[in-house]
C-alpha positions as CSV (number, residue, x, y, z in Angstrom):
1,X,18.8,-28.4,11.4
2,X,19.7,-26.5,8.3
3,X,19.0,-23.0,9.6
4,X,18.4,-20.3,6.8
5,X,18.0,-16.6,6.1
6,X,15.4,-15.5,3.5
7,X,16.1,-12.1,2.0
8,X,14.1,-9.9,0.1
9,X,15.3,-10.2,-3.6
10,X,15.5,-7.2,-6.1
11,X,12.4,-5.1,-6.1
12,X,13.9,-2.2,-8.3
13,X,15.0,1.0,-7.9
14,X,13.6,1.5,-4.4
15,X,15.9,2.3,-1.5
16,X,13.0,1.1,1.0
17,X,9.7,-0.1,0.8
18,X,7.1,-0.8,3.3
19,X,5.8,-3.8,4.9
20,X,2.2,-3.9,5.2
21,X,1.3,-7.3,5.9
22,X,2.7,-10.2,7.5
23,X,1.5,-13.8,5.2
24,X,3.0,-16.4,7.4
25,X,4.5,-16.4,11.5
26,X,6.7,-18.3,13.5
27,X,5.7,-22.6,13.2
28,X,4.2,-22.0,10.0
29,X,5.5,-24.6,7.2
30,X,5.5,-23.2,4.1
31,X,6.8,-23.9,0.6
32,X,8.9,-22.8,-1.8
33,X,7.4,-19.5,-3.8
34,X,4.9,-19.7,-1.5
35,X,4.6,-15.6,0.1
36,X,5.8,-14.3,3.2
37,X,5.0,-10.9,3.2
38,X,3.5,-7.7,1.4
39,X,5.8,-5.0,0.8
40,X,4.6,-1.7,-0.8
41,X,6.1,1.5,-2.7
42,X,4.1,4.5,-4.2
43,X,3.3,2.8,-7.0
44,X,3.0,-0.8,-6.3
45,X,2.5,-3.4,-3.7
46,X,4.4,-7.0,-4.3
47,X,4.1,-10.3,-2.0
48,X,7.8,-11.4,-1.2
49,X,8.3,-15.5,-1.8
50,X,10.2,-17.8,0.1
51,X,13.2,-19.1,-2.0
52,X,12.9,-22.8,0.3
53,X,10.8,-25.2,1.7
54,X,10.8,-25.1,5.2
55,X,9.6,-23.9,9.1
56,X,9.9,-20.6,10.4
57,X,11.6,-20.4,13.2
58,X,11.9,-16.2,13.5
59,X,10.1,-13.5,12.0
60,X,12.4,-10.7,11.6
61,X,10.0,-7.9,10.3
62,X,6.8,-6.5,11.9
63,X,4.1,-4.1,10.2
64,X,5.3,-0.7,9.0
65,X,9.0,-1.8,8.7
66,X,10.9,-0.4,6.1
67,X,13.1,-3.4,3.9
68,X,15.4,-3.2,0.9
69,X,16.9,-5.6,-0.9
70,X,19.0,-8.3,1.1
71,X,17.0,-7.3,4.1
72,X,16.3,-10.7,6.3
73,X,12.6,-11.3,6.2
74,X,12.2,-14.8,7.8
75,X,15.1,-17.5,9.3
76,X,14.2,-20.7,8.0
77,X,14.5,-24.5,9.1
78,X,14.6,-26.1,5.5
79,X,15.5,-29.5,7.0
80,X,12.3,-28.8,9.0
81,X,10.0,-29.1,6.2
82,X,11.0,-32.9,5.4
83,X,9.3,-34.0,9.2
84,X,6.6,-31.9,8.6
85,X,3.4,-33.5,6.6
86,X,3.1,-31.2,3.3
87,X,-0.6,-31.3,4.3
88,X,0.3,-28.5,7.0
89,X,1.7,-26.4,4.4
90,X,-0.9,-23.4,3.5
91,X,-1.7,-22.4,0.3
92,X,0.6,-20.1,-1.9
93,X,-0.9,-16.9,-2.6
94,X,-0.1,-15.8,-6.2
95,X,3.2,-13.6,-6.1
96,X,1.4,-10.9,-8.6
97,X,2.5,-7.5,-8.3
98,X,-0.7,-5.2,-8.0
99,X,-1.2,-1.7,-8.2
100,X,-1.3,0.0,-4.9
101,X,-4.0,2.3,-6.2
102,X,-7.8,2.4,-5.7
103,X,-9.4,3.5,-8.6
104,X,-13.2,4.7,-8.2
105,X,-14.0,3.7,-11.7
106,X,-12.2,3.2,-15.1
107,X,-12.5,5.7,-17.8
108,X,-15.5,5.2,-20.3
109,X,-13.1,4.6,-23.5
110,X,-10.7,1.7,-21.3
111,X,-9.0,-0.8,-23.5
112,X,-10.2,-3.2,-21.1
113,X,-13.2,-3.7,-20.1
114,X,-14.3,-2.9,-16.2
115,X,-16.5,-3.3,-13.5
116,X,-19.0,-0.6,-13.2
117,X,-18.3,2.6,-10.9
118,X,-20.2,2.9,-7.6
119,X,-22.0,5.9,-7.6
120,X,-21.6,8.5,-4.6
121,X,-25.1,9.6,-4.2
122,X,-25.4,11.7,-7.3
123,X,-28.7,13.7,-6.3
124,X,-27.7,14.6,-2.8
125,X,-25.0,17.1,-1.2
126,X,-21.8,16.1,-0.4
127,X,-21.7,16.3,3.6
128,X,-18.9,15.1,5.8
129,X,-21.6,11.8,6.9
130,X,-20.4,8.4,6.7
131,X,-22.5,5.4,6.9
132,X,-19.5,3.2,7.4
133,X,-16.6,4.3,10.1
134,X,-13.4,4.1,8.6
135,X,-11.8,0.8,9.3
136,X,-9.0,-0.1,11.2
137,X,-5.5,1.3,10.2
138,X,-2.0,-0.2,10.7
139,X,0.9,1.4,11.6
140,X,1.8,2.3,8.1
141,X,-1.6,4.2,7.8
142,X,-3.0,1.7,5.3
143,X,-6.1,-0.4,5.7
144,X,-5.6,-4.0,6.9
145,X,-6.3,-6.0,4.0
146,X,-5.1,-8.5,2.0
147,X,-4.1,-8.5,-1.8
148,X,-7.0,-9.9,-2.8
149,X,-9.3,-7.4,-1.1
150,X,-7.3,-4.6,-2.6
151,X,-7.9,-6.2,-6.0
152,X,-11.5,-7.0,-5.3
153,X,-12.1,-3.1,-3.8
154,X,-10.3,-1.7,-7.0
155,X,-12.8,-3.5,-9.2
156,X,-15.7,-2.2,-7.6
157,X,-14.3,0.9,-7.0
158,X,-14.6,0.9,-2.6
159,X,-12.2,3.1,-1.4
160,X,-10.9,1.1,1.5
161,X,-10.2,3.7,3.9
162,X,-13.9,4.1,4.6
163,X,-14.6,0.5,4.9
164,X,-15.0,-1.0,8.5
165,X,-13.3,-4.3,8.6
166,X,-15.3,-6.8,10.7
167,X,-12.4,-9.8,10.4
168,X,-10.1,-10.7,13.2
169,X,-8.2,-7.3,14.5
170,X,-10.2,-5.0,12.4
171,X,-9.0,-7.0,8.7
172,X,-11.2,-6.0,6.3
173,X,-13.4,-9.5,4.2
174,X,-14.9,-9.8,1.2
175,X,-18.4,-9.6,3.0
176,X,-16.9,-5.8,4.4
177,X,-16.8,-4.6,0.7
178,X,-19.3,-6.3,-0.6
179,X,-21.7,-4.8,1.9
180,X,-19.8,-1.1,1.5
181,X,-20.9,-1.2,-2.0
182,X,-24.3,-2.0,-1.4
183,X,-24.9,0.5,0.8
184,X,-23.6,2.8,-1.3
185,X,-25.8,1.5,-4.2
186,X,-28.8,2.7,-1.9
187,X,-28.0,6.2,-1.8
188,X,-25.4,6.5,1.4
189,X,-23.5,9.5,1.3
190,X,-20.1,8.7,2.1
191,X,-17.2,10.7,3.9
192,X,-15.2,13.3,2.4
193,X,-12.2,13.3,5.2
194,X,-9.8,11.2,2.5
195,X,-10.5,14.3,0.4
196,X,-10.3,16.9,3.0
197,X,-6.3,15.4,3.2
198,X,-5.6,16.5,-0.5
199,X,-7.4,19.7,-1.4
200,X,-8.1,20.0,-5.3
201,X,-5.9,23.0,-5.8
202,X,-2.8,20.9,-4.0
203,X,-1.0,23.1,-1.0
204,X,-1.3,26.3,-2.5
205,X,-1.2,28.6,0.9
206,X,2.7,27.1,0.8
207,X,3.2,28.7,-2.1
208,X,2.2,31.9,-1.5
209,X,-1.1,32.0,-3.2
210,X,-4.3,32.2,-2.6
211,X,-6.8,30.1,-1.4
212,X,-8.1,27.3,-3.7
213,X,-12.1,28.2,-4.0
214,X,-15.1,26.2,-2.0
215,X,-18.2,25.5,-4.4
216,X,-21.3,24.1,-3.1
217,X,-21.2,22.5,-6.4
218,X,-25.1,20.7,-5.3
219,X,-27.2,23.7,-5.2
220,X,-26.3,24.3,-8.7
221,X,-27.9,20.7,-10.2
222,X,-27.0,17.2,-9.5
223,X,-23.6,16.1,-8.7
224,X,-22.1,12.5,-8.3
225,X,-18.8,12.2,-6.4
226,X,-16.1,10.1,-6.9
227,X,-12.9,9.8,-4.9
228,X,-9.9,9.7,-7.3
229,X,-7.7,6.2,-7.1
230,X,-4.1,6.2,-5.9
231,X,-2.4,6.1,-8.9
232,X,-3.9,9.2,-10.1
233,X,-3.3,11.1,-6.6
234,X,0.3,10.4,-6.7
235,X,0.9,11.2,-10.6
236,X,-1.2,13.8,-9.6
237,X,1.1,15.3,-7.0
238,X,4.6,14.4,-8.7
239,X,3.0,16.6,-11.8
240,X,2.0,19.7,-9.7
241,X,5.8,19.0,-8.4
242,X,7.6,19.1,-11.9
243,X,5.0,21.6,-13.3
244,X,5.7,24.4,-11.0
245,X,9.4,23.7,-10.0
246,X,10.5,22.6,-13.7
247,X,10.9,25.8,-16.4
248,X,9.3,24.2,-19.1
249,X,9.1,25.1,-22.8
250,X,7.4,22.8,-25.7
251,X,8.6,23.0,-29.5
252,X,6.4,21.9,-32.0
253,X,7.4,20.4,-35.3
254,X,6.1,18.0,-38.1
255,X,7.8,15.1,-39.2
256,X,7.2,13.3,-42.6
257,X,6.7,9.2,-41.8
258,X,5.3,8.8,-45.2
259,X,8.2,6.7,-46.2
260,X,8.4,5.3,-43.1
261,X,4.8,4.1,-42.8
262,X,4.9,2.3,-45.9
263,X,8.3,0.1,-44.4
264,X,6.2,-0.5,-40.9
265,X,3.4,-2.0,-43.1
266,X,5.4,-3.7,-45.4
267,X,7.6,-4.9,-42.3
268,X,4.2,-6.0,-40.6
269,X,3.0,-8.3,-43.7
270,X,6.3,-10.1,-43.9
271,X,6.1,-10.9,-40.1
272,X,2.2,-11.3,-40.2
273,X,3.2,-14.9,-39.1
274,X,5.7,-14.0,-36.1
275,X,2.4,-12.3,-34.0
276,X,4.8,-9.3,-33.4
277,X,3.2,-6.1,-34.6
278,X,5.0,-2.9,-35.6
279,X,3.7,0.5,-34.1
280,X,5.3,3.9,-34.8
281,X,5.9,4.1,-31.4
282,X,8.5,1.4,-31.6
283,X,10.4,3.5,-34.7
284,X,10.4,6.7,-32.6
285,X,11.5,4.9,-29.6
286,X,14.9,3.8,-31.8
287,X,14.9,7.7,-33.6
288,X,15.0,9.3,-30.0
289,X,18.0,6.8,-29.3
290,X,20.1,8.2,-31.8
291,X,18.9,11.7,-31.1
292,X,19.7,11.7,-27.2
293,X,23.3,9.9,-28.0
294,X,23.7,13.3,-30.3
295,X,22.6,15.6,-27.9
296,X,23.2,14.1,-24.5
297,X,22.4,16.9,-22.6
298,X,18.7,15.5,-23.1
299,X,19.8,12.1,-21.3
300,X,20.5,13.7,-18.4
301,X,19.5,14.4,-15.3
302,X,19.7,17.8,-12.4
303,X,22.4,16.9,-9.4
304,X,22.6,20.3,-7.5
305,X,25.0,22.3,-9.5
306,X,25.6,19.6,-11.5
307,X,24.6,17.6,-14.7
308,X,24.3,13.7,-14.9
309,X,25.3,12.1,-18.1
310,X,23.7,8.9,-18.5
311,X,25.7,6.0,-21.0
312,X,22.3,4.1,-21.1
313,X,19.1,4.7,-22.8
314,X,15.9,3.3,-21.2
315,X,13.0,4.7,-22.7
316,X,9.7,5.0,-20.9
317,X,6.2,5.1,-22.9
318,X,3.0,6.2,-21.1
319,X,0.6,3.3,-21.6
320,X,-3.7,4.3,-20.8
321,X,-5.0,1.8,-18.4
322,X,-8.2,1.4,-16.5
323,X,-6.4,2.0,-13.4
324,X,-4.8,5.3,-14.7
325,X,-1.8,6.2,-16.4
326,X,1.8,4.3,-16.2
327,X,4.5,4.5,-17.6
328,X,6.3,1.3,-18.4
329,X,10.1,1.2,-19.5
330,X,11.9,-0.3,-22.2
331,X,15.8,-0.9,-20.9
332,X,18.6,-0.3,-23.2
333,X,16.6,0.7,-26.2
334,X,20.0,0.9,-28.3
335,X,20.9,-2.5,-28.3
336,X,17.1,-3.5,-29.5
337,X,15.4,-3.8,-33.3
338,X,12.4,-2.6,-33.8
339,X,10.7,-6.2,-33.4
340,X,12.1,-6.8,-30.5
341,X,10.8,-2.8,-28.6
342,X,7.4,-4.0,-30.5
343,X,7.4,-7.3,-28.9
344,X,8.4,-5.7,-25.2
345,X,6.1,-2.8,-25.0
346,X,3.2,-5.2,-26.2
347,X,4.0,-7.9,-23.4
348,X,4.6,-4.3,-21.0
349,X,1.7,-2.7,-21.9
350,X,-0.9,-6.4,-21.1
351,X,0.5,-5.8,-17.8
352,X,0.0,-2.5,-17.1
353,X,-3.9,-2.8,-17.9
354,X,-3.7,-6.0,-16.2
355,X,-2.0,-4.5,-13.1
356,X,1.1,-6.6,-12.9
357,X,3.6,-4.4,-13.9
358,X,6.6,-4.5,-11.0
359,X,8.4,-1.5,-9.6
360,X,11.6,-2.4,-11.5
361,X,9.7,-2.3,-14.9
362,X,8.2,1.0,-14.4
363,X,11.8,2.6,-13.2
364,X,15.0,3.7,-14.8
365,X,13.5,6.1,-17.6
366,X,16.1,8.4,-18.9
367,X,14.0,9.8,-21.6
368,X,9.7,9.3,-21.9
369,X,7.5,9.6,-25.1
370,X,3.9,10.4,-24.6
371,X,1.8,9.1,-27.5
372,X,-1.7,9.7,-28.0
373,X,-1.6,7.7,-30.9
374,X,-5.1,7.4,-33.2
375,X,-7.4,9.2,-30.7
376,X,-6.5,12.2,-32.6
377,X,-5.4,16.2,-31.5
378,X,-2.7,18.0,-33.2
379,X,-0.2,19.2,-30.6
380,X,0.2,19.3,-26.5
381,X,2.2,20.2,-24.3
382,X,3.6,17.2,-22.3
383,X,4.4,17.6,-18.4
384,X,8.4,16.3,-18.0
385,X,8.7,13.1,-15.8
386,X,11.5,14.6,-13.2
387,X,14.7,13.6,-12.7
388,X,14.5,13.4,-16.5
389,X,15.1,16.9,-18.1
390,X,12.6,16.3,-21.6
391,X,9.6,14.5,-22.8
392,X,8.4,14.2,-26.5
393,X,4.8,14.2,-26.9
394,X,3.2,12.6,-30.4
395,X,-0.3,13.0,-31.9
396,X,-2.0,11.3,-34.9
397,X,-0.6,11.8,-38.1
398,X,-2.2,13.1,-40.9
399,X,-1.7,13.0,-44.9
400,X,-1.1,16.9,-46.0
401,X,-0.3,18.7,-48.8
402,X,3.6,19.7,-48.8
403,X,5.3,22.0,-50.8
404,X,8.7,20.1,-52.7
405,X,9.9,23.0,-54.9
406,X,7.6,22.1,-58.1
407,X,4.5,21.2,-56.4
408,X,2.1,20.0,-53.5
409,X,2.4,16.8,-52.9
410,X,0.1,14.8,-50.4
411,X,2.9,13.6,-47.3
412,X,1.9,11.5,-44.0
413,X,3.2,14.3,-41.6
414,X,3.5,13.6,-37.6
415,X,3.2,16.4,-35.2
416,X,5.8,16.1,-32.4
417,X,5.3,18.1,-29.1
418,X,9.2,18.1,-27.4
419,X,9.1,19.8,-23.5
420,X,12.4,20.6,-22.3
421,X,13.9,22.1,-18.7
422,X,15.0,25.3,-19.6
423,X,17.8,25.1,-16.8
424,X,19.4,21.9,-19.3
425,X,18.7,22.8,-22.3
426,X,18.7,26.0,-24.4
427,X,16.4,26.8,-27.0
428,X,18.9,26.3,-30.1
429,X,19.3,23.0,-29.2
430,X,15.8,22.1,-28.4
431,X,15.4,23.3,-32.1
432,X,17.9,20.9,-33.6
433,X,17.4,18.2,-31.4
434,X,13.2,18.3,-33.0
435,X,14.7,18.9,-36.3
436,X,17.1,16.0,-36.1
437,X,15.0,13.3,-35.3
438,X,12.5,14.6,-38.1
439,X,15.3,13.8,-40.4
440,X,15.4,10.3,-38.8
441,X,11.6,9.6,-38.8
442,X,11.9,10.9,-42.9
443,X,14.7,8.3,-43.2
444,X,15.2,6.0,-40.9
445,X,19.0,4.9,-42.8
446,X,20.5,7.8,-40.7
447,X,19.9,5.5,-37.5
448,X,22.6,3.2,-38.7
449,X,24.9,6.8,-38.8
C-alpha cells in the first residue's frame, strides 16, 4: 500500500476558504484530476482535484471546514487504484472555477449574450409569501447544491436560497430549479427574507444615522422585483466600506493620446496577423507603471500607523460581465510590452464573462484603472478598491480643439478621473502624479526614462 496525502494546492491570496461540498467519501476510486471537493471564498467557488489515481481510505474534511493551502483533504491508496477495475472510477467533474454569485439577470447591453431574467411578479405587491420554502442549508449557510446547479440557477436567474431541494438530504436537482422558475413564470410572488438580511441603505442605524426609508413602491404603479446576485452584494458592501471609511478626493485632467493613437493603430496593422489587439487600456496600464514607481506613495497600502511600500506592480482593470463587475489583475505589469498586457487582459477578460476567472487572478492589485472605454461620459469619480490607496478612472476620448501658442489645433484628448486617500496622499502630489502620466500618454518615449 502506497498510502498518500492530498493537499489543497494554491488557491491565491486566501488565508481560508470554505468547504461546501464533499465530491467523493471513503472506498470511492477516483482518478487523477478527477474533484474531491468544493471550496468557496467571497468571490468564487473552485472544485479541488486529486493529484493521483487511487482509493480513499480517509476523508479528512467535513462541510463548513475552513482549508488553506497544504491543508490534507483526502489520504490516498494510489497502489489501490491498480486492483480496482477503472470502470468503478466516477466521472470527473470539470475543475472550472465559477462565480459564487447568483445573478437575477444580466444587464440589457452584456457583451455576452444571456438567458432571459425571471420576472418577480411585476403587477403584484411585494409580500413576505413564498410559494417555495427555502431549501435545506448546510452548516456553512449555503444551499446544498452542486456546481452545476449553481451554474444552471445563475443562468436562469433562481436564487437558490428559496428553492426547496427535493434530492437525497434536502440537495437541490435540476428538476428543483427548473420547477422554481416555472412557478415563478406564473405569477408566484416570492420571499423577501434574503432581502430583509441586507437592507438597501446598508447598516445605517450603526452609524449613527437615520433610518433608511420604507416605500410601498406597488401602490404607486407596477413594480417587478429582482433580488440582486452575489457578486454585486458583496462589491456592493466592500464599496459602502471604502466609501464612507476612505477620505476620498478625484482630480480631473485631460491627456492628449493623439500621437499615441495613431502608434496603437499603426502597431495593430503590423500585428493584424499575430490576433493580439492593442487597446489604450494596455498603454495606460504601462504609463501608470512608471508613474506609481515615481510616486510610490500611490503603490501603497494603510498598515495602522504605517505605510506599505510595495516593489511590485500588479495592475487590476475592472472588466463588465453579465454576472457583474470584476476586476481581473495583470501581475508585474513592469516587466510586460504592451502586446503581451494586450494579449493577458484579452485571455482575462473571456474569463471573467465566462465565469472562470480563479481567486488568484482576481487578487494582488496594487493599483486599479476603471475604464469606461467607448460607451462615452466625460469624467467620474471612481470608488478606491481598499487596501489600495488610488484608482484612475478613464472615459472616451474625444478630438478637441487645443490652443498651441499660434493656433487651435484639433487633438485626441483623454479625460482621466484619479481618486486618491487623502490620509496617503496630499493634494500637490495627486496634481503631479495626473500631470505626469499626461506627459507619458503625450509621449510615450518617457516610459523608457
Amino acid at each position: 500500500m502506497a498510502m498518500m496525502d492530498v493537499t489543497v494546492p494554491d488557491i491565491g491570496d486566501f488565508d481560508e476558504v470554505a468547504v461546501i461540498e464533499l465530491l467523493v467519501k471513503v472506498g470511492d476510486t477516483v482518478k487523477a484530476e478527477q474533484s474531491l471537493i468544493t471550496v468557496e471564498s467571497d468571490k468564487a467557488s473552485m472544485e479541488i482535484p486529486c493529484s493521483h489515481a487511487g482509493v480513499v481510505k480517509e476523508v479528512k474534511v467535513k462541510l463548513g471546514d475552513k482549508v488553506k493551502q497544504g491543508s490534507v483533504v483526502v489520504v490516498l491508496d494510489a497502489a489501490g487504484a491498480a486492483a480496482t477495475a477503472p470502470a468503478a472510477a466516477p466521472p470527473a467533474p470539470a475543475v472550472t472555477p465559477v462565480p459564487a454569485s447568483a445573478p437575477i439577470s444580466a444587464p440589457v447591453a452584456a457583451p455576452a449574450p444571456a438567458p432571459a431574467p425571471v420576472p418577480a411578479a411585476a403587477t403584484a405587491p411585494a409580500q413576505a409569501i413564498g410559494a417555495h420554502a427555502p431549501s435545506q442549508i448546510s452548516s456553512t449557510g449555503l444551499p446544498h447544491a452542486s456546481p452545476s446547479i449553481r451554474k444552471l440557477a445563475r443562468q436562469l436567474g433562481v436564487p437558490l436560497t428559496e428553492v426547496k431541494g427535493t434530492g437525497t438530504k434536502g440537495r437541490i436537482t435540476e428538476e428543483d430549479v427548473q420547477a422554481f422558475t416555472r412557478s415563478v413564470m406564473a405569477g408566484d410572488t416570492r420571499t423577501q427574507a434574503q432581502a430583509a438580511k441586507t437592507p438597501a441603505g446598508g447598516d445605517g442605524a450603526a452609524l449613527g444615522l437615520i433610518a433608511w426609508p420604507k416605500v410601498d413602491f406597488a401602490k404607486f404603479g407596477p413594480i417587478e422585483r429582482k433580488e440582486m446576485g452575489r457578486i454585486k452584494k458583496i462589491s456592493g458592501a466592500n464599496l459602502l466600506r471604502n466609501a464612507i471609511m476612505i477620505p476620498a478626493v478625484t482630480n480631473h485632467d485631460d491627456a492628449d493620446i493623439t500621437d499615441l493613437e495613431a502608434f496603437r493603430v499603426s502597431t495593430n496593422k503590423e500585428n493584424e496577423k499575430s490576433g493580439i489587439k492593442v487597446t489604450m487600456l494596455a498603454f495606460l496600464i504601462k504609463a501608470c507603471v512608471a508613474a506609481l514607481k515615481k510616486y510610490p506613495e500611490f503603490n501603497s497600502s494603510l498598515d495602522g500607523d504605517a505605510l506599505v511600500y510595495k516593489n511590485y506592480w500588479h495592475i487590476g482593470f475592472a472588466a463588465d460581465t453579465p454576472n457583474g463587475l470584476m476586476v481581473p489583475v495583470i501581475k508585474d505589469a513592469d516587466k510586460k510590452g504592451v502586446l503581451q498586457i494586450s494579449q493577458e487582459m484579452s485571455e482575462l477578460a473571456k474569463k471573467a464573462r465566462e465565469g472562470k476567472l480563479s481567486p488568484a487572478e482576481m487578487s494582488g492589485a496594487t493599483f486599479t484603472i476603471s475604464s469606461l472605454g467607448g460607451i462615452g461620459g466625460r469624467y467620474f469619480t471612481p470608488i478606491i478598491n481598499a487596501p489600495e490607496v488610488a484608482i484612475l478612472g478613464v472615459c472616451k476620448s474625444t478630438m478637441e480643439p487645443v490652443w498651441n501658442g499660434k493656433e487651435f489645433v484639433p487633438r485626441l484628448m483623454l479625460p482621466l478621473s484619479l481618486t486618491w486617500d487623502h490620509r496617503v496622499i496630499d493634494g500637490a502630489a495627486a496634481a503631479r502624479f495626473n500631470v505626469y502620466l499626461g506627459q507619458i500618454l503625450g509621449d510615450f518615449r518617457r516610459v523608457l526614462l
